[in-house]
C-alpha positions as CSV (number, residue, x, y, z in Angstrom):
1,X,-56.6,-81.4,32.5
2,X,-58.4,-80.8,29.1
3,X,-61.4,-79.1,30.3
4,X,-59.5,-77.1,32.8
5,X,-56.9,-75.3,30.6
6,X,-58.8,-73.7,27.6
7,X,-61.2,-71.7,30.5
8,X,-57.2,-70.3,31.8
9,X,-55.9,-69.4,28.3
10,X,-59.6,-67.8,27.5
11,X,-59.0,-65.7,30.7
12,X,-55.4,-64.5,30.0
13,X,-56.7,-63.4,26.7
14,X,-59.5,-61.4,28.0
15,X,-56.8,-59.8,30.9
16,X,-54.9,-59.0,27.9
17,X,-57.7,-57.2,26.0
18,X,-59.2,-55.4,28.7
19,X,-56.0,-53.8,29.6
20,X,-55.9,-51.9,26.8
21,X,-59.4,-50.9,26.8
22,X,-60.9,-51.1,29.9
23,X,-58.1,-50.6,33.2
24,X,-60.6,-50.4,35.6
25,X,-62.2,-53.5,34.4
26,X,-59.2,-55.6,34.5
27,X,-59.1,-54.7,38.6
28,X,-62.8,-56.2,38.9
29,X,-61.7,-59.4,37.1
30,X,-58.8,-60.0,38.7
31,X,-60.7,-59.8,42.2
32,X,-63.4,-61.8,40.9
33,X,-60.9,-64.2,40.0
34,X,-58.9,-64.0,43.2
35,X,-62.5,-64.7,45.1
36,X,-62.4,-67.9,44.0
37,X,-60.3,-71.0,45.7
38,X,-60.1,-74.1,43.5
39,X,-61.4,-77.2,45.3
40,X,-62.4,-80.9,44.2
41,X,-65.5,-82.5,44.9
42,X,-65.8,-85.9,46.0
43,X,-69.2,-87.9,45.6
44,X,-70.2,-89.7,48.0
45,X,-72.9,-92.0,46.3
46,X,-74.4,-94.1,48.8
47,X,-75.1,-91.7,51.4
48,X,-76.3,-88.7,49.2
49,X,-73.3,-86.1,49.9
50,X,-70.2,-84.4,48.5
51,X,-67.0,-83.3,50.4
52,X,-65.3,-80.4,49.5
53,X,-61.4,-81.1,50.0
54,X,-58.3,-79.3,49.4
55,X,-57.2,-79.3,45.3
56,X,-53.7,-80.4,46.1
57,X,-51.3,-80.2,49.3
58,X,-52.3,-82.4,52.0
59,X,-55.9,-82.8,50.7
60,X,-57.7,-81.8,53.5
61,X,-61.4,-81.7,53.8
62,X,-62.9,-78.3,54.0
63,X,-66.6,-78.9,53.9
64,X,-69.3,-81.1,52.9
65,X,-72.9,-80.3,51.0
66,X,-76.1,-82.4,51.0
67,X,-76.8,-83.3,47.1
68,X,-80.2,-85.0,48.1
69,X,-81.8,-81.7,50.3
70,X,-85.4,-83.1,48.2
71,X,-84.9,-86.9,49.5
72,X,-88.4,-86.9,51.0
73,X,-90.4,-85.1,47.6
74,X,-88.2,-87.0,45.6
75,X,-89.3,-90.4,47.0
76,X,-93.4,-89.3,47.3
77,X,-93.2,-89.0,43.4
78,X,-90.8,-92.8,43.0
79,X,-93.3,-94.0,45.6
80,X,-96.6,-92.8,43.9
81,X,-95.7,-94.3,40.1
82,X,-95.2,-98.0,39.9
83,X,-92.7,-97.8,37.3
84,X,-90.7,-95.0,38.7
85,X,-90.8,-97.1,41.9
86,X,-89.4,-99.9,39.3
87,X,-86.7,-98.4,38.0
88,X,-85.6,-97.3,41.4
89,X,-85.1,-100.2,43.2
90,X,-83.9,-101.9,40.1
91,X,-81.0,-99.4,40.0
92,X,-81.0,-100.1,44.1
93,X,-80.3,-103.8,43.8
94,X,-77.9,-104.1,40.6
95,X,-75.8,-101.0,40.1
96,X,-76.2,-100.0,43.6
97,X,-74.9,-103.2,45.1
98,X,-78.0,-103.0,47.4
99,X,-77.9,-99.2,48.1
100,X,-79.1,-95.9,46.4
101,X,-77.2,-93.9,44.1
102,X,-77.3,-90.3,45.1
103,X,-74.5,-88.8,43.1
104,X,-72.6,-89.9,40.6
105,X,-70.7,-86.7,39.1
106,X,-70.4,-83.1,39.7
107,X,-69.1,-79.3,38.8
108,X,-69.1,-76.0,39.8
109,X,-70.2,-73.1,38.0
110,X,-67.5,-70.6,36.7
111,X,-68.5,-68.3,39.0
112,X,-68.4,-70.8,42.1
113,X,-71.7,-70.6,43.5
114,X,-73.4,-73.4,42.6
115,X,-72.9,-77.3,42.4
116,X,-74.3,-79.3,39.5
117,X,-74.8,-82.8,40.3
118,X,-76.4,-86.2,38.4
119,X,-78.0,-88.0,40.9
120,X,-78.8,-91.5,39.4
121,X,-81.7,-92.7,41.5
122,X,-83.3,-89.5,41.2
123,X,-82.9,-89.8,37.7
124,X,-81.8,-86.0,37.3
125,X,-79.3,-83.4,37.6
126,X,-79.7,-80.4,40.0
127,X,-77.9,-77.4,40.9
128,X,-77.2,-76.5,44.1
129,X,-76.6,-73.2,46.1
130,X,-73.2,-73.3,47.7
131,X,-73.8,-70.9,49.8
132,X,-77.5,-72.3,50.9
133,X,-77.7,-75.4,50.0
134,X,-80.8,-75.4,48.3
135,X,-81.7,-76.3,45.0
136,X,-81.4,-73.4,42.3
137,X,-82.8,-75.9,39.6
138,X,-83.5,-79.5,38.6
139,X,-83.5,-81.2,35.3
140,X,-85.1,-84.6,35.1
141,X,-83.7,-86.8,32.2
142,X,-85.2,-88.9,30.1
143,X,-85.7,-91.9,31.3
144,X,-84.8,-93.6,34.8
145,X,-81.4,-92.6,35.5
146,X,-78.5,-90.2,34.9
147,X,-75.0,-90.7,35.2
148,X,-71.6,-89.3,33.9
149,X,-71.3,-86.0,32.8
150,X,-68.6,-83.6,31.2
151,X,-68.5,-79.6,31.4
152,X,-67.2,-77.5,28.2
153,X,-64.3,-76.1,28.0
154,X,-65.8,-72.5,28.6
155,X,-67.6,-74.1,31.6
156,X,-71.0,-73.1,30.6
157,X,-72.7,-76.2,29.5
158,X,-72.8,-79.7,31.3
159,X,-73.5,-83.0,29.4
160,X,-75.4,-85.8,31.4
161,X,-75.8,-89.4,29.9
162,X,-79.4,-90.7,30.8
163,X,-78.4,-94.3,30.9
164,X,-81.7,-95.7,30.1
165,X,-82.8,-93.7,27.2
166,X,-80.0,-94.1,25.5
167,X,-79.3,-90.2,25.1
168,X,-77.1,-87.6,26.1
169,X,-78.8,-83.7,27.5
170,X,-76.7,-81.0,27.1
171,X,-77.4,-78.3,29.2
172,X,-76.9,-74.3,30.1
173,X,-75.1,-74.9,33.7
174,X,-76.4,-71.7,35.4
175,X,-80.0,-72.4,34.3
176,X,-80.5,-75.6,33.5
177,X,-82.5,-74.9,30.6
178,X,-81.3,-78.2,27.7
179,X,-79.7,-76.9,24.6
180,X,-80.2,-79.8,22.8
181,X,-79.4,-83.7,23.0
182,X,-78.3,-86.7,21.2
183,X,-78.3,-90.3,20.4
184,X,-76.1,-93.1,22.1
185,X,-75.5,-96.4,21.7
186,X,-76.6,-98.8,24.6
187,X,-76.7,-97.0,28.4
188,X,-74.4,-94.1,27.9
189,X,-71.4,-93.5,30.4
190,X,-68.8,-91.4,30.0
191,X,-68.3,-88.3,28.1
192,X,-65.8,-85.9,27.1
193,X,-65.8,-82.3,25.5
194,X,-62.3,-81.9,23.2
195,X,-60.1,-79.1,24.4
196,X,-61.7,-76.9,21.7
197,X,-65.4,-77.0,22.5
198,X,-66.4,-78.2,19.0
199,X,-66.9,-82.0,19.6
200,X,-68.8,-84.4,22.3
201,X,-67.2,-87.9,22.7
202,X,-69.5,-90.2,24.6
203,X,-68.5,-94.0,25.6
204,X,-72.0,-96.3,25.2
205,X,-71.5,-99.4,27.6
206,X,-74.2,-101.6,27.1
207,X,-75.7,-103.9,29.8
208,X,-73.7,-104.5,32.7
209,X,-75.9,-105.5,34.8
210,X,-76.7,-109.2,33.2
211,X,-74.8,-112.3,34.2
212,X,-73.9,-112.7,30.4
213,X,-70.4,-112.5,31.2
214,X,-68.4,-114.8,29.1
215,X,-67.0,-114.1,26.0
216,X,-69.1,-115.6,23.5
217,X,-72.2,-114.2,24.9
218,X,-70.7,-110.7,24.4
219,X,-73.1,-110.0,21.7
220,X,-76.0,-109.7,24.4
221,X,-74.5,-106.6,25.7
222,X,-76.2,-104.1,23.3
223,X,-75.1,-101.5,21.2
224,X,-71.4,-100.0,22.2
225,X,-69.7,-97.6,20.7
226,X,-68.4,-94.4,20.7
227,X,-70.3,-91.2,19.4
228,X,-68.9,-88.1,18.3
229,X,-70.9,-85.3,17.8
230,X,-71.1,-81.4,16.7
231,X,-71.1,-79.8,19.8
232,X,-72.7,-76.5,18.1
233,X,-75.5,-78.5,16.7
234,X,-75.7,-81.7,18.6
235,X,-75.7,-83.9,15.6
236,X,-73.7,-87.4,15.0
237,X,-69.9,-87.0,13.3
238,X,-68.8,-90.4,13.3
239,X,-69.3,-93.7,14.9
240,X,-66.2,-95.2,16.3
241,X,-66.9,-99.2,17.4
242,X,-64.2,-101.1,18.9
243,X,-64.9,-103.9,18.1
244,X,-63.4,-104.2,14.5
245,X,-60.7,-102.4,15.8
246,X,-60.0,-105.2,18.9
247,X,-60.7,-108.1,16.5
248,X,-57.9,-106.7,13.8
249,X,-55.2,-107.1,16.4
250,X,-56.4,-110.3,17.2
251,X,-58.5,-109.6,20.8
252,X,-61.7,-111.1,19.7
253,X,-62.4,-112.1,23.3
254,X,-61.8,-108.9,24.9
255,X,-65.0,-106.3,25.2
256,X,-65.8,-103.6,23.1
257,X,-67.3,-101.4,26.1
258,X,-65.3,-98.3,26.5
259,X,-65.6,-97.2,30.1
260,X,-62.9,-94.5,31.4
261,X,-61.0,-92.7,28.6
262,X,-58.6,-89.7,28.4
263,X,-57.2,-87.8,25.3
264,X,-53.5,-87.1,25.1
265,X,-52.4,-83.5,25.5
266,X,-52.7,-82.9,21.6
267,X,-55.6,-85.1,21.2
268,X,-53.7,-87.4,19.1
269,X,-54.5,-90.6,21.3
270,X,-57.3,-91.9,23.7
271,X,-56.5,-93.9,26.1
272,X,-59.5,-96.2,27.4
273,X,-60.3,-99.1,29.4
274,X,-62.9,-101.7,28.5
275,X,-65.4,-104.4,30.4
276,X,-63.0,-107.1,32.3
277,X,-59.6,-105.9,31.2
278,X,-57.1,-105.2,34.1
279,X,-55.5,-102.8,31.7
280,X,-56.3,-100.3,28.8
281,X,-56.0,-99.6,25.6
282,X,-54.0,-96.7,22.9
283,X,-55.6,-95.9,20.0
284,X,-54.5,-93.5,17.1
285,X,-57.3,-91.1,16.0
286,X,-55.4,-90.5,12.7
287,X,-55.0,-94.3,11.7
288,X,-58.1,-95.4,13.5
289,X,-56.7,-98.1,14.9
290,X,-55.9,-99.5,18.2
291,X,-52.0,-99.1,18.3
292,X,-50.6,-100.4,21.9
293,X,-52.4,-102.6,24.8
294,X,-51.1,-102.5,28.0
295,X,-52.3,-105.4,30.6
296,X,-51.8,-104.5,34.0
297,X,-51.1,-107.0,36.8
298,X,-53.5,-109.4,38.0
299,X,-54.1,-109.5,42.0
300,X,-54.2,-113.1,43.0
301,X,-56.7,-112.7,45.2
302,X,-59.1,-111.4,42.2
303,X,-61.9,-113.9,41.3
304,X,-61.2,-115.2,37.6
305,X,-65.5,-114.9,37.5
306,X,-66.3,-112.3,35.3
307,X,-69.5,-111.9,37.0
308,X,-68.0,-111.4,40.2
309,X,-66.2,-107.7,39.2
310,X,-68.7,-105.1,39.9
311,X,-70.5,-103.5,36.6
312,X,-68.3,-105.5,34.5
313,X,-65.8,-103.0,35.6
314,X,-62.3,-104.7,36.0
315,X,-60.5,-101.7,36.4
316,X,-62.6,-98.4,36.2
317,X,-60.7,-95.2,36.4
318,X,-58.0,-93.2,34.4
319,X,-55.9,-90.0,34.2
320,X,-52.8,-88.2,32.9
321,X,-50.3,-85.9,34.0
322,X,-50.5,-82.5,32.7
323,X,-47.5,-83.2,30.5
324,X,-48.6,-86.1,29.2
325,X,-45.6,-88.2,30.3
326,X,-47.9,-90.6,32.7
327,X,-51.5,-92.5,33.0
328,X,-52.6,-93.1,36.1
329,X,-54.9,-96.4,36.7
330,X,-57.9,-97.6,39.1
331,X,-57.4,-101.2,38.8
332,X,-60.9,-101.2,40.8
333,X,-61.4,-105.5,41.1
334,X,-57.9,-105.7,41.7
335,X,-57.6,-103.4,44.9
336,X,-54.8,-101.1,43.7
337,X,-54.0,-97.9,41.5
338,X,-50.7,-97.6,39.7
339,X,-48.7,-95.1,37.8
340,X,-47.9,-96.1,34.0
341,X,-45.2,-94.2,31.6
342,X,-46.9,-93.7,28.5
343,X,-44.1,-94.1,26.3
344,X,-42.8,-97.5,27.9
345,X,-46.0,-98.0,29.6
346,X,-44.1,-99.6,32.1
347,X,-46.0,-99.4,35.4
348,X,-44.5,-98.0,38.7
349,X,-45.6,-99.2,42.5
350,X,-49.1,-100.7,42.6
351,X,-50.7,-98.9,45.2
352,X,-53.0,-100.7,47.4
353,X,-56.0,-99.1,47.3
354,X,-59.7,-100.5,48.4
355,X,-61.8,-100.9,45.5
356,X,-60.7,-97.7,43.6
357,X,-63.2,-96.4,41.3
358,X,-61.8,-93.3,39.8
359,X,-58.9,-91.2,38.9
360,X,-58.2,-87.7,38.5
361,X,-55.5,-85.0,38.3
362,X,-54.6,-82.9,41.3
363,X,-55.0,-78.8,41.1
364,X,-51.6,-78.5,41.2
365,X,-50.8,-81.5,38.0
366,X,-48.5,-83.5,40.4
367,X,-50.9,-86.1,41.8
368,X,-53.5,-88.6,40.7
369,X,-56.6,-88.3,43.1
370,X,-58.2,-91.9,43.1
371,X,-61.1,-92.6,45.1
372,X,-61.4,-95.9,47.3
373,X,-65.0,-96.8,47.3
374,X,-63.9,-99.7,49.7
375,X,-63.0,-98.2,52.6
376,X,-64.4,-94.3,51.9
377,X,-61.4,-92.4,51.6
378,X,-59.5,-90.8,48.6
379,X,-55.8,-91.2,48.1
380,X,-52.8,-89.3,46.7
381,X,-50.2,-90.8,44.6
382,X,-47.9,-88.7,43.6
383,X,-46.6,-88.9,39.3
384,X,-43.5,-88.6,39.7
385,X,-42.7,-91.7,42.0
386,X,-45.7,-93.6,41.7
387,X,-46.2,-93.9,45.4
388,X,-48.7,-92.7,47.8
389,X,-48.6,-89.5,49.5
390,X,-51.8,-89.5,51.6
391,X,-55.4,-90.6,52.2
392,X,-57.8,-88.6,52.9
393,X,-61.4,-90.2,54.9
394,X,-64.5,-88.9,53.1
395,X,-68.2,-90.0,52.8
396,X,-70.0,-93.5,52.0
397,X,-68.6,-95.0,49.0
398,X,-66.8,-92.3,46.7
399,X,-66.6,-92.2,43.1
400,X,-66.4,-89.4,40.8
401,X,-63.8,-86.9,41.7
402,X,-63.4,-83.5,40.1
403,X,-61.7,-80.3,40.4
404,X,-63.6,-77.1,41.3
405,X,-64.1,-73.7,42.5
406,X,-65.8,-71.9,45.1
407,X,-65.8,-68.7,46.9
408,X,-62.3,-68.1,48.6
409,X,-64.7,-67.8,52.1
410,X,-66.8,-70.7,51.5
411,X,-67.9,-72.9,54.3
412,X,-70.2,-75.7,54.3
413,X,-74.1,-74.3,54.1
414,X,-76.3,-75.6,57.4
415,X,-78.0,-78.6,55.7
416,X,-74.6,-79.7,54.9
């Protein structure tokens, strides 16, 4: 959990200091620190919410919160500009699947009282009180629609992809004043802070909403790519496109659209899945190259159409243990999540699992947290085994997961 660790070590040091200088201060910390109970939020995209569930254990739900508390002002402005009104039904009937899309990430504040959430048809992020559930502030992107977003390591600053104008805001989380942003390649997705704080990584995927599916008509897909940049400054470190990379080990085929990715424990390695591929990919940061593929196993019951999988996503979702020893896999088309050891990247059990759409790390580092988007429920699978320990039922079509805090009290505010 990269942008979990750093904000631990950074508070053990500070302990450490303050005992020597300040003993009465280190008391205050520590019950500031013990105030707070680390959670995960699940989004629940189609119908506007997020549950609040246990971080590990038996996963149990412990609250929900309404991310869309502004439906009715937000749809008076969609509904009074035509090309607002556009873009939002556009968004309705192709990346929707016919619905809206309310929330598609979200974290807590470091100090547990507020919720920061993209909300895709809204075209914004917002930052809701915990306790109230009413909206501290709202950012609206550039653009017609947000999606993935990333915290820093010091989890002060949030990094939303606006999909449509092709650029990435990075923003102060407790204000949600923007402290800068940057230039993507072709409808930005995904994005990751490095362990240290100093670089951005963002994952451009280009159209994947067209019917251009087959392989030779890959080149209508736009401009994807990966973009590093300073994240002091905001500016553009290197380019990194996979396609040269694919095409050297012979996959000229295969997509260059980087969707789900996670870095190693030393950073060494990303791991990432691509458009159509039931499996993902290792590449070496050093060599810059591509250096293992993995394909996963094909359902039967999955439609060889490429324009049947939804978004182009084939299997859309990935983690790692805390150790580094295992990846854990959505295989979202193919209706199952698996557990893979990264150094024989031998997969364990396929899970069944309904659609799955994402994959994350438990609080506790010994589970993979993947979210069924089929039948609205998130599931458990434990590293070590590979095999499910439970499912928990949550809201209308879940996606993102992510751990949390809030206060050690908290219960769900009235509008949730």
């Amino acid at each position: 959990m990269p942008a979990i660790r750093p904000r631990h070590l950074s508070s053990v040091a500070a302990a450490l200091a303050l005992t020597v200088t300040a003993p009465a201060a280190v008391a205050t910390a520590a019950d500031s620190s013990a105030a707070l109970r680390e959670v995960m939020f699940v989004g629940n995209n189609w119908d506007g919410t997020a549950d609040v569930i246990k971080s590990s254990g038996d996963f149990a739900k412990i609250g929900r919160v309404d991310v869309i508390p502004d439906k009715d002002e937000r749809m008076a402005e969609i509904n009074a500009d035509p090309i607002k009104w556009i873009y939002f039904m556009a968004i309705r009937n192709s990346v929707g699947e016919g619905h809206d899309q309310f929330v598609d990430d979200m974290y807590s504040t470091p100090d547990g009282t507020a919720m920061v959430v993209s909300r895709p048809s809204f075209a914004d992020v917002v930052s809701i009180d915990l306790a109230s559930g009413d909206i501290n502030w709202r950012f609206p992107v550039s653009g017609y629609r947000a999606d993935h977003m990333a915290v820093s390591p010091d989890g002060k600053r949030v990094a939303v992809s606006a999909s449509t104008s092709n650029t990435v805001h990075v923003l102060d989380i407790e204000s949600g004043e923007e402290l800068g942003k940057f230039a993507t390649g072709d409808k930005p997705h995904e994005n990751i802070f490095t362990q240290d704080g100093k670089y951005i990584y963002n994952m451009a995927i280009g159209d994947v909403n067209t019917q251009t599916d087959a392989p030779w008509l890959d080149w209508t897909k736009g401009d994807r790519r990966i973009t590093v940049v300073d994240a002091a400054t905001y500016q553009q470190v290197k380019v990194i496109d996979m396609r040269p990379r694919l095409d050297a080990i012979g996959l000229t085929d295969y997509s260059d659209a980087v969707r789900p990715a996670v870095f190693s424990p030393d950073e060494s390695k990303l791991y990432f899945q691509v458009s159509f591929f039931n499996g993902f990919f290792e590449y070496d940061l050093a060599t810059d190259r591509i250096t293992r593929t993995k394909t996963l196993p094909k359902n039967p019951a999955t439609s060889d159409d490429r324009t049947t999988y939804v978004n182009d996503s084939r299997h859309h979702g990935l983690s790692m243990s805390p150790d580094g020893g295992k990846l854990c896999v959505a295989g979202t088309m193919d209706d199952y999540a698996t557990v893979v050891n990264r150094t024989t990247l031998q997969e364990g059990p396929l899970v069944t699992a309904s659609k799955p759409y994402w994959a994350t790390v438990s609080g506790d580092g010994k589970s993979c947290v993947v979210s069924e988007s089929g039948t609205d429920q998130v599931t458990a699978i434990d590293f070590a085994t590979g095999r499910k320990q439970v499912s928990v039922p949550v809201g209308d079509h879940p996606q993102r997961v992510r751990l949390a805090h809030v206060p050690a009290d908290w219960t769900s505010p009235s509008a949730g």
